[in-house]
PAZAPA-4460 file (N, C-alpha, C; in steps of 0.05 Angstrom, whole numbers, plus 32768, in hexadecimal, padded with zeros to 4 digits):
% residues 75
    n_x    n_y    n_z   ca_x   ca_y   ca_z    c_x    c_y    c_z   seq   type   mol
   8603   872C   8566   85FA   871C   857D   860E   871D   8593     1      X     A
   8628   871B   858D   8639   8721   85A1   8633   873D   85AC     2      X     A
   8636   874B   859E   8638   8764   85A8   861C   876D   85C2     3      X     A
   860D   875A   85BD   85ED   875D   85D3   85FB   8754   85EB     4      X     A
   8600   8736   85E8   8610   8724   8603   861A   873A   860B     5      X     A
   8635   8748   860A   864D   8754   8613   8634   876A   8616     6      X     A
   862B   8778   860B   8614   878A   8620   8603   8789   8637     7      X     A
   85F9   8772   862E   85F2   8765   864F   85F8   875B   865F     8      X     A
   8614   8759   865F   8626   874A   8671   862A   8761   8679     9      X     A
   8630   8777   866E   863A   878F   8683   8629   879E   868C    10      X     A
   860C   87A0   8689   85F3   87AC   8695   85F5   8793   86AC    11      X     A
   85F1   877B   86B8   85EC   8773   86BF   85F4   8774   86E8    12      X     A
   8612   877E   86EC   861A   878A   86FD   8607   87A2   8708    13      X     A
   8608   87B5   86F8   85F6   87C7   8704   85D3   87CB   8708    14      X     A
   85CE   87B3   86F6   85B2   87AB   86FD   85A9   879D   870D    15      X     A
   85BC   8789   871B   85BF   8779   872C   85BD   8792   8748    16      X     A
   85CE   87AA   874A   85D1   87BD   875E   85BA   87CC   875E    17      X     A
   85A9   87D6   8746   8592   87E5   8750   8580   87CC   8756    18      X     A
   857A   87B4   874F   8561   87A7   875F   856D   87A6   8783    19      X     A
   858B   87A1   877D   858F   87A6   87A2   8581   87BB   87AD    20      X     A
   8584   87D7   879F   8580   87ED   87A9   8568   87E8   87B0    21      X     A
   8556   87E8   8798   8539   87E6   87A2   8531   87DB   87B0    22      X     A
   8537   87BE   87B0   8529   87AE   87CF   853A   87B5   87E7    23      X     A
   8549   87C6   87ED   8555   87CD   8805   854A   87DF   8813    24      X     A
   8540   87DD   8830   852F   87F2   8839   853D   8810   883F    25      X     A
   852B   881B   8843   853F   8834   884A   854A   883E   8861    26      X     A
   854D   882D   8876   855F   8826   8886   857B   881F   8882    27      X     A
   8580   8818   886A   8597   8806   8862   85A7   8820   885A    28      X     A
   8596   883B   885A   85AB   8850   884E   85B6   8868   885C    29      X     A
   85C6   8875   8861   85CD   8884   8872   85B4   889C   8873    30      X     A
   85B0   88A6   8859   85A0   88BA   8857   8580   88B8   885A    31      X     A
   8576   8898   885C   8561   8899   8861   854E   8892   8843    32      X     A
   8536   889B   8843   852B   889A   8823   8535   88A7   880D    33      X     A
   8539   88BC   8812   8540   88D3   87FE   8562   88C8   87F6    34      X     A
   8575   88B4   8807   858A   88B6   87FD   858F   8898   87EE    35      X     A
   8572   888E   87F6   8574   886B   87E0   8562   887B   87CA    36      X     A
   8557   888C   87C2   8544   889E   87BA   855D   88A7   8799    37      X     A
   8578   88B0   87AE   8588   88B6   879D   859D   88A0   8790    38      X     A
   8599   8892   879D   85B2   8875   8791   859C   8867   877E    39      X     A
   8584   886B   877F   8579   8859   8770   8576   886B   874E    40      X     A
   857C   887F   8753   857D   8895   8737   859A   888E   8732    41      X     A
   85B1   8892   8743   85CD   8890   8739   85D1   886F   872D    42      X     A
   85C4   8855   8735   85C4   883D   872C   85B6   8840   870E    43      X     A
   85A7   8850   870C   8596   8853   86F9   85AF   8857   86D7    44      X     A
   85B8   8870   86E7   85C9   887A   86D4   85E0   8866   86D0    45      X     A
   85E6   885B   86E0   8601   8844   86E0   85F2   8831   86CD    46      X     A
   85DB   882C   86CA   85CC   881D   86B5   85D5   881E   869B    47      X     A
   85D2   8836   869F   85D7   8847   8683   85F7   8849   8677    48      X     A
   8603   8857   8687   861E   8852   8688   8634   8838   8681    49      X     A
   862B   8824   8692   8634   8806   8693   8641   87FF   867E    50      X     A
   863A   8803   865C   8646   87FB   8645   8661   880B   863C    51      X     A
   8661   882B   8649   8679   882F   8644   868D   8834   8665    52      X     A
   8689   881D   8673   868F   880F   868A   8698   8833   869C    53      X     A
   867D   883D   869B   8684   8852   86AC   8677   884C   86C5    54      X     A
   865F   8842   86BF   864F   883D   86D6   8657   8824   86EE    55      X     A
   866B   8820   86E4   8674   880B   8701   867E   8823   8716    56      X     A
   868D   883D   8711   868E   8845   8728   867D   8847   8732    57      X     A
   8667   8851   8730   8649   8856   873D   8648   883F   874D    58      X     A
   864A   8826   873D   863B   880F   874C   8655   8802   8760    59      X     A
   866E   8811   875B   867F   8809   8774   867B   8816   878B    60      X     A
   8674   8832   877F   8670   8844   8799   865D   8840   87AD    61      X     A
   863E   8831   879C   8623   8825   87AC   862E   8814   87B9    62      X     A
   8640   8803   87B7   864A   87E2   87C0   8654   87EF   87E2    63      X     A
   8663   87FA   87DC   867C   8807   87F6   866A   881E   8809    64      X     A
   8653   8831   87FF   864D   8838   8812   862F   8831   8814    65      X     A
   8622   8822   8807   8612   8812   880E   860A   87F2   881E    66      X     A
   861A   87E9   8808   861A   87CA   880F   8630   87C9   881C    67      X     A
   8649   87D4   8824   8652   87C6   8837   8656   87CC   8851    68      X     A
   864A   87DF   885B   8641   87F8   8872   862C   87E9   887E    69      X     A
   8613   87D6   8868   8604   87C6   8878   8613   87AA   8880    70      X     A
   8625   87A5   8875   862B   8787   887E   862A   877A   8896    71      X     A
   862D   8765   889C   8627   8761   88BB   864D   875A   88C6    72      X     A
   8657   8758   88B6   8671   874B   88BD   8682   876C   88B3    73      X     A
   867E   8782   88B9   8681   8798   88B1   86A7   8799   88BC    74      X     A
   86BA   87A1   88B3   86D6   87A9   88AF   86D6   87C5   88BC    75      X     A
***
């Protein structure tokens, strides 16, 4: 039973990033459809990944050139 928790605690980051993906229009991406088209396959795999904590790069890399490229208070 532990061992489920501590699995879904770590799927949960990157599942949290592909529903971003999906409800984000495709405006929000540099490339247009085809390039939220491809972040939403690479979130996919970070899915997958997540338990042997590979897939956070994925979902750092979506954060920095996705989500924070749209921000409104942008650096």
């Amino acid at each position: 039973m532990q061992w489920l928790i501590l699995v879904l605690g770590l799927e949960f980051p990157p599942g949290l990033a592909l529903l971003d993906c999906v409800n984000r229009t495709e405006d929000h991406f540099e490339g247009g459809a085809d390039d939220r088209a491809a972040w939403i396959r690479w979130l996919g795999i970070a899915m997958v990944l997540a338990p042997v904590l590979v897939g956070y790069g994925i979902v750092l890399s979506y954060f920095w050139s996705v989500v924070k490229r749209n921000a409104p208070n942008r650096i």
